[in-house]
C-alpha positions, -999 to +999 in steps of 0.1 A: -104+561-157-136+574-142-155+591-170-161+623-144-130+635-153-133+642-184-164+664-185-156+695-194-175+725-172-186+763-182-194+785-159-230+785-172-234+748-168-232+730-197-215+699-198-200+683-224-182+647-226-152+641-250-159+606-248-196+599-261-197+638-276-228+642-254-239+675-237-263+686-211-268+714-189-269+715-150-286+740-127-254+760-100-264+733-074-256+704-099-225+724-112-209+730-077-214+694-071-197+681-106-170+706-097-167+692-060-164+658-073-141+661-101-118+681-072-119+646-054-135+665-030-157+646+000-197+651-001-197+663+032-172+693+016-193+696-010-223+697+009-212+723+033-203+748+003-233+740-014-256+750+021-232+782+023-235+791-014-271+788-015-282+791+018-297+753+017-309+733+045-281+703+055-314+679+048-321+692+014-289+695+003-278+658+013-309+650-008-295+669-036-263+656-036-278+620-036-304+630-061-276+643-086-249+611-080-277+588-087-281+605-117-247+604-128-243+565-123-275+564-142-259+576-174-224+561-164-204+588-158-200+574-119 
């Protein structure tokens, strides 16, 4: 089972993972994307709300989404 699905989201951003009892906290860009993926929804969705919400440039916000993902593999949660 991918470990994503487990996180459980606040509204304010913290994270926290049942499995390893770990939290963090994630800025609204990071939050929207964690919420986007745990939706199974496709980056390109997730980009789109993301340059809507925050009125983001496509170009930064395809670097933040690939930023963010690289950091979830990173600490295994991808």
């Amino acid at each position: 089972m991918n470990r994503l699905t487990q996180l459980a989201l606040s509204d304010e951003g913290f994270v926290f993972d049942p499995l390893t009892g770990e939290s963090f906290t994630v800025n609204p860009t990071g939050l929207t994307i964690l919420r986007g993926l745990k939706a199974d929804r496709s980056l390109e969705s997730i980009g789109r709300e993301i340059s809507d919400q925050f009125e983001a440039l496509p170009e930064e916000t395809e670097r933040d989404i690939t930023d963010f993902i690289h950091h979830l593999r990173t600490y295994h949660l991808l």
